[in-house]
Biopython code that builds the backbone (N, CA, C, O; Angstrom):
import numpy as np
from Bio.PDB.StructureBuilder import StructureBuilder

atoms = [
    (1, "UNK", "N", (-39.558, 0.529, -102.105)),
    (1, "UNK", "CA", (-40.356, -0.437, -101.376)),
    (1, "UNK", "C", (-39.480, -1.540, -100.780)),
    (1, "UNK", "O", (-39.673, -2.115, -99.708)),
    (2, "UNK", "N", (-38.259, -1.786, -101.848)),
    (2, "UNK", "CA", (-37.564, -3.069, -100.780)),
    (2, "UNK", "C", (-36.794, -2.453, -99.758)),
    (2, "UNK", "O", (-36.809, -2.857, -98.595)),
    (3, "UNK", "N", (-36.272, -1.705, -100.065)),
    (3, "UNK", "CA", (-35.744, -0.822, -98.958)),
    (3, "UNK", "C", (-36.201, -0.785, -97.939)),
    (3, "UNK", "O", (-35.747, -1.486, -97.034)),
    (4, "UNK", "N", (-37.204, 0.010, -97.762)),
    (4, "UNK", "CA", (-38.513, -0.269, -96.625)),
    (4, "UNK", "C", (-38.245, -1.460, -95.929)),
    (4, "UNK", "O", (-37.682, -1.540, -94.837)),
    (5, "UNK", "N", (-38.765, -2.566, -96.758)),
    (5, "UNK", "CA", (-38.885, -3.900, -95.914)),
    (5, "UNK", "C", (-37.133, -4.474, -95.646)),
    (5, "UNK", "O", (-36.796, -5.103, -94.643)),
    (6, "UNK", "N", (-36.285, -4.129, -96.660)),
    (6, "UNK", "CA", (-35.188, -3.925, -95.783)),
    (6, "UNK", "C", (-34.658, -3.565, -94.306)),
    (6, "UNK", "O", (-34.111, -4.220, -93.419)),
    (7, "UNK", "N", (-35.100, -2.119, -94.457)),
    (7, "UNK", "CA", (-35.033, -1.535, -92.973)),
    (7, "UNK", "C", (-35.618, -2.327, -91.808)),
    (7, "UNK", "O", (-35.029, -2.788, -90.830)),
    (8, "UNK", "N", (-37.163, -2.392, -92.196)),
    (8, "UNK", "CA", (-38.092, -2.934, -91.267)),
    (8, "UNK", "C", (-37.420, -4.437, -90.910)),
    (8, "UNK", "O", (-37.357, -4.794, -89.733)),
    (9, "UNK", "N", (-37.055, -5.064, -91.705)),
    (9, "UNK", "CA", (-36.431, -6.671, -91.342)),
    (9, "UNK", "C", (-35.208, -6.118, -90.352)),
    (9, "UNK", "O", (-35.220, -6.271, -89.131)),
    (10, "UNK", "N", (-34.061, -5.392, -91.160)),
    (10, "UNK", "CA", (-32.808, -5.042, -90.206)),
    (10, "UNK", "C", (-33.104, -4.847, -88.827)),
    (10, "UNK", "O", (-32.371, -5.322, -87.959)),
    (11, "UNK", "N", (-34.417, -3.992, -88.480)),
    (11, "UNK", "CA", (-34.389, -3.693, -87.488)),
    (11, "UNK", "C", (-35.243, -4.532, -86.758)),
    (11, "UNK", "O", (-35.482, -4.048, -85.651)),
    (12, "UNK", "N", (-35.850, -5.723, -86.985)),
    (12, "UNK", "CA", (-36.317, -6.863, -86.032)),
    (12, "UNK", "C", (-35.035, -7.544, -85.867)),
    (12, "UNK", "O", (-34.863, -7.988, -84.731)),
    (13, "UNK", "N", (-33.804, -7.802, -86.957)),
    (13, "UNK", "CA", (-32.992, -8.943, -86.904)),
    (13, "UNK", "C", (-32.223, -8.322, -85.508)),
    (13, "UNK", "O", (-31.918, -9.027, -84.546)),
    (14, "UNK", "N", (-31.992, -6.945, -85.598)),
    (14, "UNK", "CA", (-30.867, -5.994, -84.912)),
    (14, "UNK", "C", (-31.507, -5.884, -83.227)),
    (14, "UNK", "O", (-30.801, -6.177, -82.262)),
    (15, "UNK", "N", (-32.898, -5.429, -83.098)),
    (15, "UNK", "CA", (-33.614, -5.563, -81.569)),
    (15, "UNK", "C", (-34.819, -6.463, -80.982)),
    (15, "UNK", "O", (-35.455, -6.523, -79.929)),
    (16, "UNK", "N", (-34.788, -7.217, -82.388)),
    (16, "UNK", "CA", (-35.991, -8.369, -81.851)),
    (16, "UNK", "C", (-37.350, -8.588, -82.247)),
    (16, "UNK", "O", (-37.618, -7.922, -83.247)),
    (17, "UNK", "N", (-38.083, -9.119, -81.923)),
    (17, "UNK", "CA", (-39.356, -8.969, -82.634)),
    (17, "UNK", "C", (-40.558, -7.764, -82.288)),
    (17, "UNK", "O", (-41.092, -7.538, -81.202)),
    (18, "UNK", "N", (-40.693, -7.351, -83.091)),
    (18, "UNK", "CA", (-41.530, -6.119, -82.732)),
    (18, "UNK", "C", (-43.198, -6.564, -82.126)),
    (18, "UNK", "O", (-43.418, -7.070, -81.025)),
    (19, "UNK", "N", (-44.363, -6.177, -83.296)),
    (19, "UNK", "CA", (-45.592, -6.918, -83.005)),
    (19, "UNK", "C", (-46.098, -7.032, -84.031)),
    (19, "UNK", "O", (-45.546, -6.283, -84.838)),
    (20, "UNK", "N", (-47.089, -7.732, -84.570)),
    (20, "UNK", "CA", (-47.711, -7.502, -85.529)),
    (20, "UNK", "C", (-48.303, -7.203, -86.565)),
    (20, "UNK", "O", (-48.464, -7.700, -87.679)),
    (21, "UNK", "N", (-48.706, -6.010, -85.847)),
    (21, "UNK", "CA", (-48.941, -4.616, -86.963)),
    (21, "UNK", "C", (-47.828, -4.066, -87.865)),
    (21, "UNK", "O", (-47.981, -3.504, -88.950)),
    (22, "UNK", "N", (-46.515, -4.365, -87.129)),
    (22, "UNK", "CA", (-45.416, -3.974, -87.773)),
    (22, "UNK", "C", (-45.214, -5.366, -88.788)),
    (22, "UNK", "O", (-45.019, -4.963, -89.934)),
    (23, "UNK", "N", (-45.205, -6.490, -88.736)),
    (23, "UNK", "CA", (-44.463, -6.933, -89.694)),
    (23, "UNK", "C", (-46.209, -7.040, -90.717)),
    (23, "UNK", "O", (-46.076, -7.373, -91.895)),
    (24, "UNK", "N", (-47.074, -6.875, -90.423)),
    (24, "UNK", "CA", (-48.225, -6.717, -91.271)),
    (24, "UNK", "C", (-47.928, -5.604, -92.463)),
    (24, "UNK", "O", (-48.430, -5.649, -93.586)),
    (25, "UNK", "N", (-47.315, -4.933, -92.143)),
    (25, "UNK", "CA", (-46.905, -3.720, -93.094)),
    (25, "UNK", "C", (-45.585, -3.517, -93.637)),
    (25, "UNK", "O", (-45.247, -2.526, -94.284)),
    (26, "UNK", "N", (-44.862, -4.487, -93.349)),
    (26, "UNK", "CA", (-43.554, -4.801, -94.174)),
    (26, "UNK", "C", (-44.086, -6.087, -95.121)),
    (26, "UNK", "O", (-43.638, -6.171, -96.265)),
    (27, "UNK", "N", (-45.121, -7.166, -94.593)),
    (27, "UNK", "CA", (-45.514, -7.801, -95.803)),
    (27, "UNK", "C", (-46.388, -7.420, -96.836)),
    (27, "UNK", "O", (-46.481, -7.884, -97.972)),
    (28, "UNK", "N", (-47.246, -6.181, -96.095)),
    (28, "UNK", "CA", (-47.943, -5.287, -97.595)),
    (28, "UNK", "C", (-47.213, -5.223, -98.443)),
    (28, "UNK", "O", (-47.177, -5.808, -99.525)),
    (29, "UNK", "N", (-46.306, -4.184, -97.803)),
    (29, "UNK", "CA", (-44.988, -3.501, -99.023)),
    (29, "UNK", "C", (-44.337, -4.313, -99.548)),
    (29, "UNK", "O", (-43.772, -4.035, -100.605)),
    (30, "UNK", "N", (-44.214, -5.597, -98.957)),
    (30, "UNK", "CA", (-42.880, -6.549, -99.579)),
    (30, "UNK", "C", (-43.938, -7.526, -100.838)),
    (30, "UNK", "O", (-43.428, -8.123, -101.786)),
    (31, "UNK", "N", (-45.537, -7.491, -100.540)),
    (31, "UNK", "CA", (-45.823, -8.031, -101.999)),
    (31, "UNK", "C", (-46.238, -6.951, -102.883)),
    (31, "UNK", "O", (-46.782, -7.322, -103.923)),
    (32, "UNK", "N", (-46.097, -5.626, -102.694)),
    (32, "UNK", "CA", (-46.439, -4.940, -103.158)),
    (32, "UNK", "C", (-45.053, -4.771, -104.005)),
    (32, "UNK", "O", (-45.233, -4.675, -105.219)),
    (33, "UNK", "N", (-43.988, -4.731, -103.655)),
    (33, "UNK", "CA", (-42.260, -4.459, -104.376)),
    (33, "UNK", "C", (-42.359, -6.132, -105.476)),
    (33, "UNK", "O", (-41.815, -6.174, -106.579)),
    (34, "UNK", "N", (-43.067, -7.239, -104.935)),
    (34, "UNK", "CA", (-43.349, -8.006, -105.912)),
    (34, "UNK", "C", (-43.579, -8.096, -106.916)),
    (34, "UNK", "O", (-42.998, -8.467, -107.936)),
    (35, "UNK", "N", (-45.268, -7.438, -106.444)),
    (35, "UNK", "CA", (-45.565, -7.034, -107.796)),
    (35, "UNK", "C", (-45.240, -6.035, -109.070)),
    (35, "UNK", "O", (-45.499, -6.100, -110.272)),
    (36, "UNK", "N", (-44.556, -5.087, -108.245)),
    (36, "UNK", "CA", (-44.085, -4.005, -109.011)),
    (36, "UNK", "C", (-42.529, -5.221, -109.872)),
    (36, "UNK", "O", (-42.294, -5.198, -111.081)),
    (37, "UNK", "N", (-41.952, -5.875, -109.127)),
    (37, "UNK", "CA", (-40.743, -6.303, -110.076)),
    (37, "UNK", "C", (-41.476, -7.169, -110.848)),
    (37, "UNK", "O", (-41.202, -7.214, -112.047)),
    (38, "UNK", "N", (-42.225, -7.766, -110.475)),
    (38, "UNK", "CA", (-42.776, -9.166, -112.094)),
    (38, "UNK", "C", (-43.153, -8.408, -112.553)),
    (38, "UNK", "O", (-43.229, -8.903, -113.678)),
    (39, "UNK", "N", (-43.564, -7.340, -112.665)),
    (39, "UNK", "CA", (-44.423, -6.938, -114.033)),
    (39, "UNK", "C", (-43.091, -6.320, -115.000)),
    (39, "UNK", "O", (-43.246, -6.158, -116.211)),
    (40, "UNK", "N", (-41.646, -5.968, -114.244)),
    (40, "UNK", "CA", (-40.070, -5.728, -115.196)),
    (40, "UNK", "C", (-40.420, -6.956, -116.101)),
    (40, "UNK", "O", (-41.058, -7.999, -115.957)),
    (41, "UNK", "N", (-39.448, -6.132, -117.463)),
    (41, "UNK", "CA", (-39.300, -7.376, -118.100)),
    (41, "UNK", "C", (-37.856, -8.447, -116.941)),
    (41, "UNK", "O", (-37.179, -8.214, -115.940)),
    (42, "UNK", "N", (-38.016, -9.397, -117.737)),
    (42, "UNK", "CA", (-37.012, -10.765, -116.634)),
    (42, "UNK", "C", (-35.732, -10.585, -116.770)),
    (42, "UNK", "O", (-35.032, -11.254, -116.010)),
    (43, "UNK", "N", (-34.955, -9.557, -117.850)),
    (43, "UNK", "CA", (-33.717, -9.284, -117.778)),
    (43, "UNK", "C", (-33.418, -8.355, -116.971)),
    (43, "UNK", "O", (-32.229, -8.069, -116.831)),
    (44, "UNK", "N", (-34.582, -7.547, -116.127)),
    (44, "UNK", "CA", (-34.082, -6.508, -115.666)),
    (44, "UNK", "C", (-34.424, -6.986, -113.947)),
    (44, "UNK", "O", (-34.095, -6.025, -113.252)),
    (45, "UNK", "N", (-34.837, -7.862, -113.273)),
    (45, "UNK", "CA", (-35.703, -7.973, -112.220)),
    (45, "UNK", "C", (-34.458, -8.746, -111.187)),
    (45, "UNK", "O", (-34.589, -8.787, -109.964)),
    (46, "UNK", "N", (-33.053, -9.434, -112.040)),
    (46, "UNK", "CA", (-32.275, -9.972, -110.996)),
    (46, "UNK", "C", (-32.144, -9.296, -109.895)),
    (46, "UNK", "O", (-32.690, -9.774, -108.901)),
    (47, "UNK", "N", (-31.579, -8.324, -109.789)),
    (47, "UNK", "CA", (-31.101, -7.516, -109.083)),
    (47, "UNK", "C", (-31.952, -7.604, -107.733)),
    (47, "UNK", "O", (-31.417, -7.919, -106.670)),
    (48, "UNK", "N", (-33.597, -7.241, -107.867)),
    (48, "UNK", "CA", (-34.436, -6.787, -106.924)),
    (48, "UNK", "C", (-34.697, -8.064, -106.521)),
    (48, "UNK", "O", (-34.629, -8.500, -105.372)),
    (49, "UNK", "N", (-35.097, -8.832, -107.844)),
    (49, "UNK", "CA", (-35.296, -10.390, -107.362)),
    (49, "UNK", "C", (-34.372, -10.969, -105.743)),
    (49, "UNK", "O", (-34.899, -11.529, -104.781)),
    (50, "UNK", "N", (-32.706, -10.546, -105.929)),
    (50, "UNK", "CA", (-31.957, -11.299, -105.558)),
    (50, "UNK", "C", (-32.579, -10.513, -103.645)),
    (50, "UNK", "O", (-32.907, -11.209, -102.684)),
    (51, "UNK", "N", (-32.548, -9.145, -103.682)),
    (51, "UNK", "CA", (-32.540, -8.159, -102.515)),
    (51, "UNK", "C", (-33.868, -9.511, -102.058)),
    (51, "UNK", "O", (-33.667, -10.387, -101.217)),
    (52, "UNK", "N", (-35.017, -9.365, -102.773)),
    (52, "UNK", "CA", (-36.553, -9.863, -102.125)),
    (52, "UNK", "C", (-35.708, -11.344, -101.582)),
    (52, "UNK", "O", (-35.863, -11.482, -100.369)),
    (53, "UNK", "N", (-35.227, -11.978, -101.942)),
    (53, "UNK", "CA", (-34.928, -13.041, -101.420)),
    (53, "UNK", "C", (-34.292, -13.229, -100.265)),
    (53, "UNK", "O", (-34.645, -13.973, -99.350)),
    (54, "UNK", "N", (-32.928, -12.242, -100.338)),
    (54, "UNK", "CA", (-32.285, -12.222, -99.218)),
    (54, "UNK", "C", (-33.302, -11.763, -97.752)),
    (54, "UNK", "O", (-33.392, -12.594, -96.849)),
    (55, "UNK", "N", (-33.874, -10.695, -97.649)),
    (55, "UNK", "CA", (-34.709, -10.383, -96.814)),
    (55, "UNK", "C", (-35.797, -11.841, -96.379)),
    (55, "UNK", "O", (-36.347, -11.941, -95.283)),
    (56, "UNK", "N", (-35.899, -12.651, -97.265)),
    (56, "UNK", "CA", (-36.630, -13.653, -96.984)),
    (56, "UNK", "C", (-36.542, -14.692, -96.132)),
    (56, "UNK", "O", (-37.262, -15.165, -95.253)),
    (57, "UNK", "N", (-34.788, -15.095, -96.910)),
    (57, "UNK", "CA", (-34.331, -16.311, -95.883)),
    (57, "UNK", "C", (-33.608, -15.585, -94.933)),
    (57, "UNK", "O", (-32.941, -16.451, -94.367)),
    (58, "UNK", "N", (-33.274, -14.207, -94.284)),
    (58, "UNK", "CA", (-32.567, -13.630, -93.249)),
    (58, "UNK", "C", (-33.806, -13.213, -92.498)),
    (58, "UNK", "O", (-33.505, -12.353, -91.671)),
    (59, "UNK", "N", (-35.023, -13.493, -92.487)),
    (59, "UNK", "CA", (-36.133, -13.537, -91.869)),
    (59, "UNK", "C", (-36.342, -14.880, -90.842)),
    (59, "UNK", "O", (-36.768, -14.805, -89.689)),
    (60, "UNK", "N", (-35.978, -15.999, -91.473)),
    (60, "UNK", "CA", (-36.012, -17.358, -90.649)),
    (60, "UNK", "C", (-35.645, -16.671, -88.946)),
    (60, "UNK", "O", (-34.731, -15.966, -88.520)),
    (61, "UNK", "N", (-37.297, -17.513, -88.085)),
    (61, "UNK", "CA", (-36.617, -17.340, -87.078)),
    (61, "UNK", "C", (-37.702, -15.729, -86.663)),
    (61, "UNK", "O", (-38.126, -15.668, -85.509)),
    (62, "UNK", "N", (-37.921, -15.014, -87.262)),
    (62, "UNK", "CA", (-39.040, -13.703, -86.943)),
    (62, "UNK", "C", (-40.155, -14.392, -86.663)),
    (62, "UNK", "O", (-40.474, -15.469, -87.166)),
    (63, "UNK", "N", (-40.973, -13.544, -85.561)),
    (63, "UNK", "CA", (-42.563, -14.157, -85.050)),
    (63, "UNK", "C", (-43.082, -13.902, -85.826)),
    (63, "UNK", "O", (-42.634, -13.459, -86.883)),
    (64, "UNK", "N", (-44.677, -14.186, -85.424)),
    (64, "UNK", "CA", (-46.157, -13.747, -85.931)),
    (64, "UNK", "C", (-45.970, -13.874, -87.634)),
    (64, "UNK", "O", (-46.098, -12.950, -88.438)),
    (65, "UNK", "N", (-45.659, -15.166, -87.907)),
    (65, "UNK", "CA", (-45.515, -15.659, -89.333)),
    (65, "UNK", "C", (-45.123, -15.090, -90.089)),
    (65, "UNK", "O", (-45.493, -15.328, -91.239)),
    (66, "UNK", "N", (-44.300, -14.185, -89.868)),
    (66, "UNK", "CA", (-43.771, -13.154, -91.023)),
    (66, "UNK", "C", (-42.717, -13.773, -91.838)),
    (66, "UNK", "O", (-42.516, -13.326, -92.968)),
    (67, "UNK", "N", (-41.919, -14.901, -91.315)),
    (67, "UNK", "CA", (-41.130, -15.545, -92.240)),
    (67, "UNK", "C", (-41.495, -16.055, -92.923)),
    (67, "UNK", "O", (-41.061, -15.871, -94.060)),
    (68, "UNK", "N", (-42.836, -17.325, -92.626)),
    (68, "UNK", "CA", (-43.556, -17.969, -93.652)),
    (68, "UNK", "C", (-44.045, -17.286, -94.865)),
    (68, "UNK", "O", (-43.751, -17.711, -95.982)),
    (69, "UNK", "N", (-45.130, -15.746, -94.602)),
    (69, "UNK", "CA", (-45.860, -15.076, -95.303)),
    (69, "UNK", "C", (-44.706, -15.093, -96.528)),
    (69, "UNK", "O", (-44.825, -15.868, -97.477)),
    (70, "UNK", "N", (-43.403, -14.015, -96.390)),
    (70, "UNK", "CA", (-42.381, -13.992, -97.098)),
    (70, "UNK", "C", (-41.965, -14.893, -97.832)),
    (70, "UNK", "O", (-41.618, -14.689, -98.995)),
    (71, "UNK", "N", (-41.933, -16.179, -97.184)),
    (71, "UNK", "CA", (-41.386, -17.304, -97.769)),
    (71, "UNK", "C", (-42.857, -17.350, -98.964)),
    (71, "UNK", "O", (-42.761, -16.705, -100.008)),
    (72, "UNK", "N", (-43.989, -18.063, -98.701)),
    (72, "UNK", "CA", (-45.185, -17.882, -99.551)),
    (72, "UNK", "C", (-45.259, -16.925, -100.859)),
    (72, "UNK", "O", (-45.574, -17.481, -101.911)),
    (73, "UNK", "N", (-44.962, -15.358, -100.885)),
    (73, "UNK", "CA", (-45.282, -14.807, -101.460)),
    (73, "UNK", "C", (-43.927, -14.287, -102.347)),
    (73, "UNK", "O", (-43.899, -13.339, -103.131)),
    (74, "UNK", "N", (-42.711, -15.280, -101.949)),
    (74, "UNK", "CA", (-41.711, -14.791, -102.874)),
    (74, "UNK", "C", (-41.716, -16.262, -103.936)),
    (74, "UNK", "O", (-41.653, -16.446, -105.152)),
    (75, "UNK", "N", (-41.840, -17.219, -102.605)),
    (75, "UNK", "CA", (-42.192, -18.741, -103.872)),
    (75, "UNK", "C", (-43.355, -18.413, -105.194)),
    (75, "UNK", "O", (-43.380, -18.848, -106.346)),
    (76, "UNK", "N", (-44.075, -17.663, -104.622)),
    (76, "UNK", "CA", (-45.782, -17.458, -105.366)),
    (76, "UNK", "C", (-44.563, -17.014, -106.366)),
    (76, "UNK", "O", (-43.785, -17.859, -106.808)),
    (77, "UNK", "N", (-44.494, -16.116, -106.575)),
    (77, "UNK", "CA", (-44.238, -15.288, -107.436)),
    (77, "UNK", "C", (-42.804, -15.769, -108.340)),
    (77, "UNK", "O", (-42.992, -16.000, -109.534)),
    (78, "UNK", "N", (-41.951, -15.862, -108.012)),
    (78, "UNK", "CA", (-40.704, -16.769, -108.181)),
    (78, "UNK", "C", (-40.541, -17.977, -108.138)),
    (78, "UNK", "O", (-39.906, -18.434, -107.188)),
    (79, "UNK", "N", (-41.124, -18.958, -109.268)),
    (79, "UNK", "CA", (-41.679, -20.413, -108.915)),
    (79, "UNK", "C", (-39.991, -20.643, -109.404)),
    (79, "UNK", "O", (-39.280, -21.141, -108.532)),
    (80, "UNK", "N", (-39.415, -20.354, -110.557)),
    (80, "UNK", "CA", (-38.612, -21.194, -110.908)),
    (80, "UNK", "C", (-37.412, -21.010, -110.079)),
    (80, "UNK", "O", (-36.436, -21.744, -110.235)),
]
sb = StructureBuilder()
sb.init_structure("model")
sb.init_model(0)
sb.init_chain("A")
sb.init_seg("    ")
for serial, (resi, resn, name, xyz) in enumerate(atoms, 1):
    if name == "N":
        sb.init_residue(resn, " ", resi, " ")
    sb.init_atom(name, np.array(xyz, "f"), 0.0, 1.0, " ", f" {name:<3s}", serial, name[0])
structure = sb.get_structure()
């Protein structure tokens, strides 16, 4: 799943902003890879933790609120 939204980010950063529908479905998957890592126990979640983040702040700058959403739903989840 981060992978996915990996790709899908690489390839807005790499040709630009796509539309909508597309980053609508990289933020499904990207709270969906959320939820799947909080429910790891917390010794095991750095790793994915660190990937969800990077995709987050290398988002700054993408349309149709997809940076914010990201930003929102990795804070939600990752308060500390």
């Amino acid at each position: 799943m981060i992978y996915y939204v990996e790709c899908g980010n690489k390839f807005t950063l790499d040709y630009g902003d796509v539309d909508q529908f597309f980053y609508d479905a990289l933020i499904e998957m990207y709270t969906k890879a959320i939820k799947n890592v909080t429910k790891m126990p917390k010794e095991k979640q750095g790793p994915f933790r660190k990937r969800l983040e990077r995709i987050m702040k290398s988002s700054s700058g993408i349309g149709w609120g997809y940076h914010d959403d990201l930003c929102h739903f990795f804070y939600e989840a990752f308060q500390s």
